[in-house]
PDB file of N, CA, C and O in Angstrom:
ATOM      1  N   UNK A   1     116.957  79.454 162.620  1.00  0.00           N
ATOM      2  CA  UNK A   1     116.884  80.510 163.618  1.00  0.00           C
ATOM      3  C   UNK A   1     115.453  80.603 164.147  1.00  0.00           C
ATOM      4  O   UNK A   1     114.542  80.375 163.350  1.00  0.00           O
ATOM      5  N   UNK A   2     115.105  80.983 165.680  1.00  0.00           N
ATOM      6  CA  UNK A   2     114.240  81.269 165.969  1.00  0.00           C
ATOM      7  C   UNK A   2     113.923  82.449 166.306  1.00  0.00           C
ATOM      8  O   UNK A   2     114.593  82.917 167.226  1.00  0.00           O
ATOM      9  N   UNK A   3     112.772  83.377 165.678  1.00  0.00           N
ATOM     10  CA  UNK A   3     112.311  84.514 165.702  1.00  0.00           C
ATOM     11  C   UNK A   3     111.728  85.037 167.100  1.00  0.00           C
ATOM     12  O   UNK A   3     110.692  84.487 167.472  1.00  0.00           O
ATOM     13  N   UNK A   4     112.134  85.780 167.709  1.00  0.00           N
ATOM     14  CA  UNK A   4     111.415  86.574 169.017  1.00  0.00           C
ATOM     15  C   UNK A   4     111.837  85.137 170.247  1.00  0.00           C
ATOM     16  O   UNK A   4     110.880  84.859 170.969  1.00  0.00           O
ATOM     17  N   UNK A   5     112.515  84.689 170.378  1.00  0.00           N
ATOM     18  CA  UNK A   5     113.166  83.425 171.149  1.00  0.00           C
ATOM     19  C   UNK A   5     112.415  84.065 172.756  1.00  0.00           C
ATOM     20  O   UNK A   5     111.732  83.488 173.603  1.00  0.00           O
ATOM     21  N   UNK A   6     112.837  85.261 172.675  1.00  0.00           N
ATOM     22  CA  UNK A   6     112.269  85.714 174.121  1.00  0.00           C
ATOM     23  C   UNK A   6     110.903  86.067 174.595  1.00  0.00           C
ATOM     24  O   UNK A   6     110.589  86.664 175.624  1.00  0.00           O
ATOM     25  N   UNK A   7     110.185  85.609 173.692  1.00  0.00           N
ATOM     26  CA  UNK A   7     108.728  85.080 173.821  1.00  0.00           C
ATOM     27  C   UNK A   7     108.415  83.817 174.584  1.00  0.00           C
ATOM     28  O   UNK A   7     107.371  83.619 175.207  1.00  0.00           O
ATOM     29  N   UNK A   8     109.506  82.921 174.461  1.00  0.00           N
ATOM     30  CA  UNK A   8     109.220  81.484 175.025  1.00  0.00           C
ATOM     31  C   UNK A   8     109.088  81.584 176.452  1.00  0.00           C
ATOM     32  O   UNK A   8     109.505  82.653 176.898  1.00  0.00           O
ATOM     33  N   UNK A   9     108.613  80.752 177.322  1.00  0.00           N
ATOM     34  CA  UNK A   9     108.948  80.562 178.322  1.00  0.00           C
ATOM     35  C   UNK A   9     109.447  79.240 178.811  1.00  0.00           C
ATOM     36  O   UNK A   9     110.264  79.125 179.725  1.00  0.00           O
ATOM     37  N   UNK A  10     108.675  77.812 177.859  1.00  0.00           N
ATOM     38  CA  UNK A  10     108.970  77.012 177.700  1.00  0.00           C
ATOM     39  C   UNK A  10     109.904  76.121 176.272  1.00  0.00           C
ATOM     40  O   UNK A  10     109.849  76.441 175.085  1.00  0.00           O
ATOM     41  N   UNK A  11     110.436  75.359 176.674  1.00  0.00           N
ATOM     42  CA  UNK A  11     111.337  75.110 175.091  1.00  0.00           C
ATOM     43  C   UNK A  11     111.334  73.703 175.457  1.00  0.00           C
ATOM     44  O   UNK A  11     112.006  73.285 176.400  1.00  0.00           O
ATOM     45  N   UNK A  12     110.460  72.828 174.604  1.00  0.00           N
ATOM     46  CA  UNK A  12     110.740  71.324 174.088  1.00  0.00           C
ATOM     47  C   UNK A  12     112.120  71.022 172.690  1.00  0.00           C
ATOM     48  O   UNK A  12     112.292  71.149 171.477  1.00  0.00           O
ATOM     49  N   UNK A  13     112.471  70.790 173.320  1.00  0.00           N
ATOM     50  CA  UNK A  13     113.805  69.904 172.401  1.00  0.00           C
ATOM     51  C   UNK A  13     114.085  68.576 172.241  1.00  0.00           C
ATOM     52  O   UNK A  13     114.618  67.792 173.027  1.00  0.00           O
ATOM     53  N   UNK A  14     113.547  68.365 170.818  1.00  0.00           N
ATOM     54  CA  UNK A  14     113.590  66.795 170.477  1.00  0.00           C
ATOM     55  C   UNK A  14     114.682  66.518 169.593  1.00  0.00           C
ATOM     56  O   UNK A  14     114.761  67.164 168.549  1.00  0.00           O
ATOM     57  N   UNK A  15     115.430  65.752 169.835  1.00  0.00           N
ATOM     58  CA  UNK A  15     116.366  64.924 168.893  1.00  0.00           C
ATOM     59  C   UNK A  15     116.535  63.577 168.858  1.00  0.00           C
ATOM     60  O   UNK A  15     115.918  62.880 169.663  1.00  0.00           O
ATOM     61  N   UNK A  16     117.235  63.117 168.094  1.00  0.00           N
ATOM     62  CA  UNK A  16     117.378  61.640 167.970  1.00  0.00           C
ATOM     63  C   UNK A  16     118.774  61.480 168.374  1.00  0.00           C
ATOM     64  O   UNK A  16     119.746  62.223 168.232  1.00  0.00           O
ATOM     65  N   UNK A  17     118.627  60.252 168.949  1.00  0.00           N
ATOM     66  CA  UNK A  17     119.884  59.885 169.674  1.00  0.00           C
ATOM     67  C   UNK A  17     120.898  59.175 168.630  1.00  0.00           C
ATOM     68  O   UNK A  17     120.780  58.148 167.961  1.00  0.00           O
ATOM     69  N   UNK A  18     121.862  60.054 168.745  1.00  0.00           N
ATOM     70  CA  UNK A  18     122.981  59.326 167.378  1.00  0.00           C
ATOM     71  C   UNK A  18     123.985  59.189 168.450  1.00  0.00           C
ATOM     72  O   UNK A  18     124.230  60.147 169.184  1.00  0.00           O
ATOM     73  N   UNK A  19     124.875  57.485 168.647  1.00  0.00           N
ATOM     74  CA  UNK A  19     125.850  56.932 169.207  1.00  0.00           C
ATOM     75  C   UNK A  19     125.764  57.273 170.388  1.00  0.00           C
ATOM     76  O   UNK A  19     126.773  57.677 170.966  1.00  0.00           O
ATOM     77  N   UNK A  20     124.414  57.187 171.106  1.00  0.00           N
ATOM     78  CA  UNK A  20     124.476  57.299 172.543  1.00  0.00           C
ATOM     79  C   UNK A  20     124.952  59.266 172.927  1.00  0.00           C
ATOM     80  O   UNK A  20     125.723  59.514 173.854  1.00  0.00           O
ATOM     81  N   UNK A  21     124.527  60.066 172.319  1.00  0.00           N
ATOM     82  CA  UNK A  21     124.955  61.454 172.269  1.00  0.00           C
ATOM     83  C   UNK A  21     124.128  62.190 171.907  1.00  0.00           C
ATOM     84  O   UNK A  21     123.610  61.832 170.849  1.00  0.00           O
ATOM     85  N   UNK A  22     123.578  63.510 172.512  1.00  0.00           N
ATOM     86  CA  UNK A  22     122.736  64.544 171.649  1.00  0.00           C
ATOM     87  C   UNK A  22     123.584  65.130 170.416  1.00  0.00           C
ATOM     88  O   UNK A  22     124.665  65.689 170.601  1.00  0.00           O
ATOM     89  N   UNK A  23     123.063  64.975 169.251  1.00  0.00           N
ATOM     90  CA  UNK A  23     123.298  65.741 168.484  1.00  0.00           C
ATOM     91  C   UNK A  23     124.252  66.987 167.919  1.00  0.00           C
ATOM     92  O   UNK A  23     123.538  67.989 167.950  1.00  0.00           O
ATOM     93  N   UNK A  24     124.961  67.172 167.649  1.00  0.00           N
ATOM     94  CA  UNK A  24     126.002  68.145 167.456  1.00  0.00           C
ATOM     95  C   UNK A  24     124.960  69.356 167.012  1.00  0.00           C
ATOM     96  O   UNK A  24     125.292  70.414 167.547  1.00  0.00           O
ATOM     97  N   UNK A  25     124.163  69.436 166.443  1.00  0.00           N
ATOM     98  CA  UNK A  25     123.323  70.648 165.912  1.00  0.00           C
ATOM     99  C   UNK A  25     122.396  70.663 166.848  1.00  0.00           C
ATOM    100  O   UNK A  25     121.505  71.348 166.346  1.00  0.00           O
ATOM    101  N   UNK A  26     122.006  70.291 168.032  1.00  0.00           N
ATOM    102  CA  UNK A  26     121.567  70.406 169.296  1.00  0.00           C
ATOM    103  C   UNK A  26     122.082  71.099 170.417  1.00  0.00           C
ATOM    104  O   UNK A  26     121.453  71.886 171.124  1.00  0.00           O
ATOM    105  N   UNK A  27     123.322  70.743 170.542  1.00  0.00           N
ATOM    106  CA  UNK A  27     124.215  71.651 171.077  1.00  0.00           C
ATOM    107  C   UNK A  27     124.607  72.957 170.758  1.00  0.00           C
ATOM    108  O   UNK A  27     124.997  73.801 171.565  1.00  0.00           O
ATOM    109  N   UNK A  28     124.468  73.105 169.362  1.00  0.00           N
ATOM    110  CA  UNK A  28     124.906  74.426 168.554  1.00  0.00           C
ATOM    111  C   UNK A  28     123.622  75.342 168.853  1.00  0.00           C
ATOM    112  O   UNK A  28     123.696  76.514 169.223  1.00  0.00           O
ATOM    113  N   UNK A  29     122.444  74.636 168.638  1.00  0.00           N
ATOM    114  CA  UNK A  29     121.724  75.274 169.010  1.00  0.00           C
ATOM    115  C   UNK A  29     120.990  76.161 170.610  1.00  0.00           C
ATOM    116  O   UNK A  29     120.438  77.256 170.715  1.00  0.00           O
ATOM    117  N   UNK A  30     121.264  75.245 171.501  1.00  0.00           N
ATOM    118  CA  UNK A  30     121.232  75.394 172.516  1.00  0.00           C
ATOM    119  C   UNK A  30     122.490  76.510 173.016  1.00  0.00           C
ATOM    120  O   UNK A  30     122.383  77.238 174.003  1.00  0.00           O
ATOM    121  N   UNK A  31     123.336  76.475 172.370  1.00  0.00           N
ATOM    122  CA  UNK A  31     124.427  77.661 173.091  1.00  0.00           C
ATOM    123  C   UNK A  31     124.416  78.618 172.063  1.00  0.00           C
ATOM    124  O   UNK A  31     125.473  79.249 172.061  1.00  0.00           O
ATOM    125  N   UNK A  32     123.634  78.968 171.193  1.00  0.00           N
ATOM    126  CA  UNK A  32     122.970  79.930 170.158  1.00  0.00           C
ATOM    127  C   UNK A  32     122.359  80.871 170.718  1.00  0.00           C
ATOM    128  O   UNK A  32     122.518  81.971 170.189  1.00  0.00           O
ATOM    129  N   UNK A  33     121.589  80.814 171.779  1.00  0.00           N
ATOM    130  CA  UNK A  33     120.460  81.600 172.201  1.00  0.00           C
ATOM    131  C   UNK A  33     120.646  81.915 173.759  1.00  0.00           C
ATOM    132  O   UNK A  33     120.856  80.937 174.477  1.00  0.00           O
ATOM    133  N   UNK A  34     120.594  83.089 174.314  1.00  0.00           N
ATOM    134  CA  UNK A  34     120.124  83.391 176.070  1.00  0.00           C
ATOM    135  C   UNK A  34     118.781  82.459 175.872  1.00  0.00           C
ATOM    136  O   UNK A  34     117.810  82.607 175.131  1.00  0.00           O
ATOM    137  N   UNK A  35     119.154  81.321 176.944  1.00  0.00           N
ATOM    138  CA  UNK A  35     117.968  80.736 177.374  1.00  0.00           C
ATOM    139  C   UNK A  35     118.118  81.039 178.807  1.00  0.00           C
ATOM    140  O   UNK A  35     118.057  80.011 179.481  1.00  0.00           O
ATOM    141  N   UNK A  36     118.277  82.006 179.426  1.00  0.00           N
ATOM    142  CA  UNK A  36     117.854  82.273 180.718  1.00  0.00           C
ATOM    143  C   UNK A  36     116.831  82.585 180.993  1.00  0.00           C
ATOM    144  O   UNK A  36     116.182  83.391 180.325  1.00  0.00           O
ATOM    145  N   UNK A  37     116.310  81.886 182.321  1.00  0.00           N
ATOM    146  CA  UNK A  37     114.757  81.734 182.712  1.00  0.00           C
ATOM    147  C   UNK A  37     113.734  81.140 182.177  1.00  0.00           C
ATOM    148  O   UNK A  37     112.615  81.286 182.670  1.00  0.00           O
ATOM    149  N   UNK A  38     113.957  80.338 181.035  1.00  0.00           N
ATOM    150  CA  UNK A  38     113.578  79.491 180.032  1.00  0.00           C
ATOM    151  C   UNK A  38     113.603  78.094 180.913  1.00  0.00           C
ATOM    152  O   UNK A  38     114.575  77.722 181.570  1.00  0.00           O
ATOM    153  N   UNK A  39     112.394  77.421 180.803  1.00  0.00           N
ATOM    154  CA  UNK A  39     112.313  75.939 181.020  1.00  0.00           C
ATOM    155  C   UNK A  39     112.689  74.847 179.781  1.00  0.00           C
ATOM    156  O   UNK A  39     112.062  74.690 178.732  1.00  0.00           O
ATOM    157  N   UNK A  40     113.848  74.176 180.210  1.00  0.00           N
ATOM    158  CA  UNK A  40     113.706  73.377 178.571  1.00  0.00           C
ATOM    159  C   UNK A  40     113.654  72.138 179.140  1.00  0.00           C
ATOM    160  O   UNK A  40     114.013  71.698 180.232  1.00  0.00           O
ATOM    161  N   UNK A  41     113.008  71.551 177.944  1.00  0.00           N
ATOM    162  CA  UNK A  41     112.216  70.132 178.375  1.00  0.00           C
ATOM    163  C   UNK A  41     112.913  68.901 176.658  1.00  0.00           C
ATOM    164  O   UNK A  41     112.499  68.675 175.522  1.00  0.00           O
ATOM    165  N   UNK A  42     113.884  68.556 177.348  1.00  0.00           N
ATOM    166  CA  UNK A  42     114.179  67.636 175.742  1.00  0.00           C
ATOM    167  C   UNK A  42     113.782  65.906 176.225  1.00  0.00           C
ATOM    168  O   UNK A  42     113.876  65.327 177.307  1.00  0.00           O
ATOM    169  N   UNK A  43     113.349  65.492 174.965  1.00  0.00           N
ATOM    170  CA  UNK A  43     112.720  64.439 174.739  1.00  0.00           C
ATOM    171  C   UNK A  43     113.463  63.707 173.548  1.00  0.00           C
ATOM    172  O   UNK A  43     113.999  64.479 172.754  1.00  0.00           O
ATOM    173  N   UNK A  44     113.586  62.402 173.291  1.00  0.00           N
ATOM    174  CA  UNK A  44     114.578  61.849 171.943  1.00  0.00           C
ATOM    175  C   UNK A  44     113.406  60.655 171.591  1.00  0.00           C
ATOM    176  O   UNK A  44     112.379  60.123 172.011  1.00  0.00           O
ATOM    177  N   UNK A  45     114.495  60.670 170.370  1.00  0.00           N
ATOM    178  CA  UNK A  45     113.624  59.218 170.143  1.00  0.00           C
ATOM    179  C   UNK A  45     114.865  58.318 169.673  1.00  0.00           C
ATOM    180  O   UNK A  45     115.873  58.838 169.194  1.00  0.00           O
ATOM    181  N   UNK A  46     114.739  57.071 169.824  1.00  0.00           N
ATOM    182  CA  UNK A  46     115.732  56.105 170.002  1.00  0.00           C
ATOM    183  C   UNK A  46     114.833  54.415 169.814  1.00  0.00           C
ATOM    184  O   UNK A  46     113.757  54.074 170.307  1.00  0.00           O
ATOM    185  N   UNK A  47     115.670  53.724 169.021  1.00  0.00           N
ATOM    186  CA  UNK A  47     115.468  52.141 168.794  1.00  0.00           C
ATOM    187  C   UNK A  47     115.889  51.931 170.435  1.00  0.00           C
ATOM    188  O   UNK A  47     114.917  51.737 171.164  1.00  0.00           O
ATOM    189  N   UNK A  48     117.471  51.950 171.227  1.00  0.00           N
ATOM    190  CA  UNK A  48     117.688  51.199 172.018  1.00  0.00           C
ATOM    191  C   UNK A  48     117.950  51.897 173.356  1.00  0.00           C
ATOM    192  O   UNK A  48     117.602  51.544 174.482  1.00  0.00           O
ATOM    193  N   UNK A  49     118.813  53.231 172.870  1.00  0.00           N
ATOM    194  CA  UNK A  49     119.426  54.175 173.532  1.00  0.00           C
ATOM    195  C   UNK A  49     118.674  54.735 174.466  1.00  0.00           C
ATOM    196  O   UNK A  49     117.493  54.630 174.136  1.00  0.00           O
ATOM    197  N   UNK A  50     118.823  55.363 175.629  1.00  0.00           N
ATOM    198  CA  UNK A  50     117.980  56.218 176.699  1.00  0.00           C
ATOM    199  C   UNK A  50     118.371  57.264 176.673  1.00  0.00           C
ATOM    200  O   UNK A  50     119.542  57.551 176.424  1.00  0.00           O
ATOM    201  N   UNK A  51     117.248  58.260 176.990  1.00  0.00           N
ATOM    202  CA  UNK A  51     117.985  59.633 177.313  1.00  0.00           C
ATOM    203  C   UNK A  51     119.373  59.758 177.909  1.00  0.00           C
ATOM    204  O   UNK A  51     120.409  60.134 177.361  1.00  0.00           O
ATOM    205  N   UNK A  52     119.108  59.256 179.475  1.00  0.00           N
ATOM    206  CA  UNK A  52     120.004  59.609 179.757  1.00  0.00           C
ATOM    207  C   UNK A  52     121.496  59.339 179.451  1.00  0.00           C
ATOM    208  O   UNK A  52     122.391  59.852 180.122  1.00  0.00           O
ATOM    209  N   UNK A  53     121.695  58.610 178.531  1.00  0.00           N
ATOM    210  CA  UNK A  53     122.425  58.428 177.873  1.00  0.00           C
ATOM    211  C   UNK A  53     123.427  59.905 177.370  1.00  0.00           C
ATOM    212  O   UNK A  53     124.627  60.131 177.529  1.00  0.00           O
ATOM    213  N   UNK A  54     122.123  60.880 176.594  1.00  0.00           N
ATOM    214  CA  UNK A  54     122.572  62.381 175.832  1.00  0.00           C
ATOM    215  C   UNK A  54     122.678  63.455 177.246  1.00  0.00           C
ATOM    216  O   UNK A  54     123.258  64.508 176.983  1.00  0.00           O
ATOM    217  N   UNK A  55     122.172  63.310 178.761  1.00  0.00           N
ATOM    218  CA  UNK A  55     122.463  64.129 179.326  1.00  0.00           C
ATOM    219  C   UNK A  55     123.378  64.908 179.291  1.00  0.00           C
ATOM    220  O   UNK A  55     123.308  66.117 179.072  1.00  0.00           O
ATOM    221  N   UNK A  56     124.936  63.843 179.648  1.00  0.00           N
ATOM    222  CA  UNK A  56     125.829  64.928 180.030  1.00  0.00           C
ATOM    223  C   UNK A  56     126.155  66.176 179.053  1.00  0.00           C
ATOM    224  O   UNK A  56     126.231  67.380 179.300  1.00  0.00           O
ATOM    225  N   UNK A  57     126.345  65.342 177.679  1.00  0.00           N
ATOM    226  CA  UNK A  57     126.175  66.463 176.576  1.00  0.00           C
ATOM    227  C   UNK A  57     125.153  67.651 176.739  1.00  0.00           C
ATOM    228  O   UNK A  57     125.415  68.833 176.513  1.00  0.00           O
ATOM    229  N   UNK A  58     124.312  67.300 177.038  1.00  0.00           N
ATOM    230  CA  UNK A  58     123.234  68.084 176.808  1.00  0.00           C
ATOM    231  C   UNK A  58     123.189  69.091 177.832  1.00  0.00           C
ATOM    232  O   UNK A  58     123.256  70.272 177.490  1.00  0.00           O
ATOM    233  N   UNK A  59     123.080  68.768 179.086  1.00  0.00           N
ATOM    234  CA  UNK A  59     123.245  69.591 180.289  1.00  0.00           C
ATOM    235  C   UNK A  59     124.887  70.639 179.831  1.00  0.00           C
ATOM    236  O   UNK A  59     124.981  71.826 180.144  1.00  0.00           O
ATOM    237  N   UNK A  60     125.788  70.025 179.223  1.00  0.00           N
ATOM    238  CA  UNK A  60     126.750  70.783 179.387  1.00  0.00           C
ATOM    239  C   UNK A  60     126.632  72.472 178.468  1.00  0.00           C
ATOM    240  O   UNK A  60     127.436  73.391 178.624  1.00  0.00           O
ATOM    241  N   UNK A  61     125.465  72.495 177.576  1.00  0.00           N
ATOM    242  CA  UNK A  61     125.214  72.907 176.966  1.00  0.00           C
ATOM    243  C   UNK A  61     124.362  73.774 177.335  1.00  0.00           C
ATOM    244  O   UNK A  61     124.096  74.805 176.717  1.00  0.00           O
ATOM    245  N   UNK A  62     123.839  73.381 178.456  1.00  0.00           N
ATOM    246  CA  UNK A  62     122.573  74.062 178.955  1.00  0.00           C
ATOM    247  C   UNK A  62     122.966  74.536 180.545  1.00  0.00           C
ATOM    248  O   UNK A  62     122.136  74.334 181.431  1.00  0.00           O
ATOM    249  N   UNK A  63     123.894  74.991 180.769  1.00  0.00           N
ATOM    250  CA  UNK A  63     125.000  75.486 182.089  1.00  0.00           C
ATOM    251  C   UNK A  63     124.046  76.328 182.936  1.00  0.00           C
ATOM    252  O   UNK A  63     124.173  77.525 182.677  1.00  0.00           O
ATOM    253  N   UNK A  64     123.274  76.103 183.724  1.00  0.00           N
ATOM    254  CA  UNK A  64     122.407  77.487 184.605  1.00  0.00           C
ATOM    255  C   UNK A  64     121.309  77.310 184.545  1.00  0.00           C
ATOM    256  O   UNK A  64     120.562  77.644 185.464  1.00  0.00           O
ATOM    257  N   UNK A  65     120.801  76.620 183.228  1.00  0.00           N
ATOM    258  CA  UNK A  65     119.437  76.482 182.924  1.00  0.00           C
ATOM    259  C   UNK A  65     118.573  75.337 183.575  1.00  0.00           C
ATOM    260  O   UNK A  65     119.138  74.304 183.933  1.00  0.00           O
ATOM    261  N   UNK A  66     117.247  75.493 183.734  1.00  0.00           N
ATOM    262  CA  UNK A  66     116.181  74.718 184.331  1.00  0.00           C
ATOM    263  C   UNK A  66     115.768  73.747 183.021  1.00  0.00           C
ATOM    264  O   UNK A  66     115.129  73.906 181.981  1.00  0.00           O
ATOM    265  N   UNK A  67     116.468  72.697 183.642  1.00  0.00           N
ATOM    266  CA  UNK A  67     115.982  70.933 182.325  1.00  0.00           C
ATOM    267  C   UNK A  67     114.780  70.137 182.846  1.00  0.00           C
ATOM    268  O   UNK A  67     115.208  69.394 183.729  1.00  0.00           O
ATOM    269  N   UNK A  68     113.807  70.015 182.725  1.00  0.00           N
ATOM    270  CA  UNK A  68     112.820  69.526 182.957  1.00  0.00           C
ATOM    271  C   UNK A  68     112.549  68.473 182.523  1.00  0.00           C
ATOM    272  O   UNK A  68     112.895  68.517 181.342  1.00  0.00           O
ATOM    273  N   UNK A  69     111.858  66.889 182.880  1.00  0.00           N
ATOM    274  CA  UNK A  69     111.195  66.033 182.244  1.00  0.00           C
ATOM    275  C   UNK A  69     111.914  65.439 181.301  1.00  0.00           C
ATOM    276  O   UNK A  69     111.165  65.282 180.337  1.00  0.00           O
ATOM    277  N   UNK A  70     112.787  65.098 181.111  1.00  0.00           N
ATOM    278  CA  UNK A  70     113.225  64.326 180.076  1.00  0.00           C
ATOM    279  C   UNK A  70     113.153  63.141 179.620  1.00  0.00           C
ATOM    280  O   UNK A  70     113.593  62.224 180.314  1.00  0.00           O
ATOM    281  N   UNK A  71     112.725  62.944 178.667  1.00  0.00           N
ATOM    282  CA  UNK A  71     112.029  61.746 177.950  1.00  0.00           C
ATOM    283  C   UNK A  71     112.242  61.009 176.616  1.00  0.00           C
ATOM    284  O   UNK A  71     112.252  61.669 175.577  1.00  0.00           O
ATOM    285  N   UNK A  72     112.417  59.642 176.591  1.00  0.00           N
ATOM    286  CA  UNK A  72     112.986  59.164 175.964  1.00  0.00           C
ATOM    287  C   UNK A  72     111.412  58.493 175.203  1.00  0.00           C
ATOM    288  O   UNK A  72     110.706  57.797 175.934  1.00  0.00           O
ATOM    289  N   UNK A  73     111.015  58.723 173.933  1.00  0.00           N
ATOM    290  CA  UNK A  73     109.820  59.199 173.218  1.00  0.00           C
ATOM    291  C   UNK A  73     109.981  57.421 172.561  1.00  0.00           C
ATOM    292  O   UNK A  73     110.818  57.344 171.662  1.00  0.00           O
ATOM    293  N   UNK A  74     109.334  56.176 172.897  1.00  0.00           N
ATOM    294  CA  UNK A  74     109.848  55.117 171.769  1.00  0.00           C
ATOM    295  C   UNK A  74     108.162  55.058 170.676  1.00  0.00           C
ATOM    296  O   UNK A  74     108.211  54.738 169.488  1.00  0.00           O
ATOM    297  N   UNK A  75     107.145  55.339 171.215  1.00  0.00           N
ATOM    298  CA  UNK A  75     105.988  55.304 170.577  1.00  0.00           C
ATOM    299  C   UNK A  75     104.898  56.578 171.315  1.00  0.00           C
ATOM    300  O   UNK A  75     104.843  57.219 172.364  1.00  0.00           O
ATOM    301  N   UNK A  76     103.963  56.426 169.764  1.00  0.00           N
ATOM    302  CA  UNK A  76     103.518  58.036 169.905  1.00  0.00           C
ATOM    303  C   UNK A  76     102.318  57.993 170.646  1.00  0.00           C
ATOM    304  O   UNK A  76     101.662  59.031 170.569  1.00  0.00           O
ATOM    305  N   UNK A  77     101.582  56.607 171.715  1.00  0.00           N
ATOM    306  CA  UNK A  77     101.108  56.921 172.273  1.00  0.00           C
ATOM    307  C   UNK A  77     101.373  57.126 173.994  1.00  0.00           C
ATOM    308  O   UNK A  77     100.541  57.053 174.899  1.00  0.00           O
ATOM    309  N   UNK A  78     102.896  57.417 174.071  1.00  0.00           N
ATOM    310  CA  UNK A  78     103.699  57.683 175.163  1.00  0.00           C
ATOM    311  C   UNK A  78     103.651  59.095 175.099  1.00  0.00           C
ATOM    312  O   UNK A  78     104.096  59.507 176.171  1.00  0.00           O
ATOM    313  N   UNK A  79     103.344  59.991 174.402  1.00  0.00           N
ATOM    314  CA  UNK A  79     103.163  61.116 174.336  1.00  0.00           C
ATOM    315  C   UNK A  79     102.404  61.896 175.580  1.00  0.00           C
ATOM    316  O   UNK A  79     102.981  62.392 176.548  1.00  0.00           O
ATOM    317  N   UNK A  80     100.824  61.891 175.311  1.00  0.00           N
ATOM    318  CA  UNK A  80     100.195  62.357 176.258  1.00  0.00           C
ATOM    319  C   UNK A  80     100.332  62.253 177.861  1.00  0.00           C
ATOM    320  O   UNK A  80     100.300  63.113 178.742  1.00  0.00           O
ATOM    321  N   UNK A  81     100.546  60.463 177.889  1.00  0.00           N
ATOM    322  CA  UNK A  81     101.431  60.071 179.357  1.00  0.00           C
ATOM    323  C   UNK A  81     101.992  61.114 179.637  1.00  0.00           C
ATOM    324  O   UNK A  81     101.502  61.783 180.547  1.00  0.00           O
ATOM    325  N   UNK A  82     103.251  61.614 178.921  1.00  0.00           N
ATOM    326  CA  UNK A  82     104.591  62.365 179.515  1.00  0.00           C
ATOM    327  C   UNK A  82     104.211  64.257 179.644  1.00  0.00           C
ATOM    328  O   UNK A  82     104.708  65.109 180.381  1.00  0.00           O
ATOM    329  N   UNK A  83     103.070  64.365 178.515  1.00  0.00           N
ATOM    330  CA  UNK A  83     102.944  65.574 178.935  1.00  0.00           C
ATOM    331  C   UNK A  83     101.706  66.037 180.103  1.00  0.00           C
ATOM    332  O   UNK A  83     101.356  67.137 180.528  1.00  0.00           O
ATOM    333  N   UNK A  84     101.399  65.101 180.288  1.00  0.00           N
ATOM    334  CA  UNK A  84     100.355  64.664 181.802  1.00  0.00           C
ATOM    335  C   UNK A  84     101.037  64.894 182.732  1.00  0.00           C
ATOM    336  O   UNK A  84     100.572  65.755 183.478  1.00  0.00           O
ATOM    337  N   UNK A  85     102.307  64.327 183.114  1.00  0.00           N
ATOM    338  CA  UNK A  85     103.214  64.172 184.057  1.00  0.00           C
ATOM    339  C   UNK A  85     104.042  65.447 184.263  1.00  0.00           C
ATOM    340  O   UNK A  85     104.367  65.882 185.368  1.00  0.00           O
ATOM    341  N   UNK A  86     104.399  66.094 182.879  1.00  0.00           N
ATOM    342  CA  UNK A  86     104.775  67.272 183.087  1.00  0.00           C
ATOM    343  C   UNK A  86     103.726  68.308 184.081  1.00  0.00           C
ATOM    344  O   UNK A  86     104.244  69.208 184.742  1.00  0.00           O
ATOM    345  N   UNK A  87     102.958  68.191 184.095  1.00  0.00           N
ATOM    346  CA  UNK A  87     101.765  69.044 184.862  1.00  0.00           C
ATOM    347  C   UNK A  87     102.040  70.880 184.857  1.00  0.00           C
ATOM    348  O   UNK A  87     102.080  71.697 185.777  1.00  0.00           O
ATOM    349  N   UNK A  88     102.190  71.006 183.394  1.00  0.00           N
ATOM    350  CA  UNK A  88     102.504  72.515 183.310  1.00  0.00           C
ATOM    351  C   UNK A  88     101.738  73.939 182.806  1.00  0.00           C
ATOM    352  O   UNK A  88     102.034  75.061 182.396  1.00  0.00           O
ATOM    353  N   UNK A  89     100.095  72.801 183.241  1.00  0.00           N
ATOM    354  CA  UNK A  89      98.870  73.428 182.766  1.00  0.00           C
ATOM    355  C   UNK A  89      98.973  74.183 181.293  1.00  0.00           C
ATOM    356  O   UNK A  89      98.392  75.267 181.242  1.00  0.00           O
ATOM    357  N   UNK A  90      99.645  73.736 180.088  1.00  0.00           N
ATOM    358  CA  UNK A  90      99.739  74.345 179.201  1.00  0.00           C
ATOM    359  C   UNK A  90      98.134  75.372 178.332  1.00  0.00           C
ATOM    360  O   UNK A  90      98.309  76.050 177.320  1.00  0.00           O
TER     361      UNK A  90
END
């Protein structure tokens, strides 16, 4: 569980891509919480698989909401790249 959820404004969501699909406890989580007006930004990590691969799941989960940047994470100096690109003056 996440404490004071309505503190966020932004929400990174990372999972690993199992059979070309987000996560079943990704989904649970995501329809757990009012994320309205919330930016969520999910990122995976994967040997072969691509994000977009987990979209439709994922979007279906996330019905109304603003999905940002999504990124398929294969090494950790792809990191900074992607949150550069995000440009969300953190």
């Amino acid at each position: 569980a996440v404490d004071n959820m309505e503190k966020y404004e932004i929400i990174f969501i990372g999972y690993p891509v199992w059979w070309h699909a987000t996560p079943a406890l990704i989904n649970t989580f995501l329809e757990s919480y009012d994320l309205t007006g919330k930016l969520i930004i999910p990122f995976c990590t994967s040997g072969g698989s691509d994000i977009d691969e987990t979209m439709p799941t994922f979007l279906n989960s996330c019905k109304g909401l603003a999905v940002y940047g999504q990124r398929r994470i294969s090494e950790t100096s792809q990191i900074s790249g992607w949150l550069d690109d995000l440009q969300l003056n953190l």
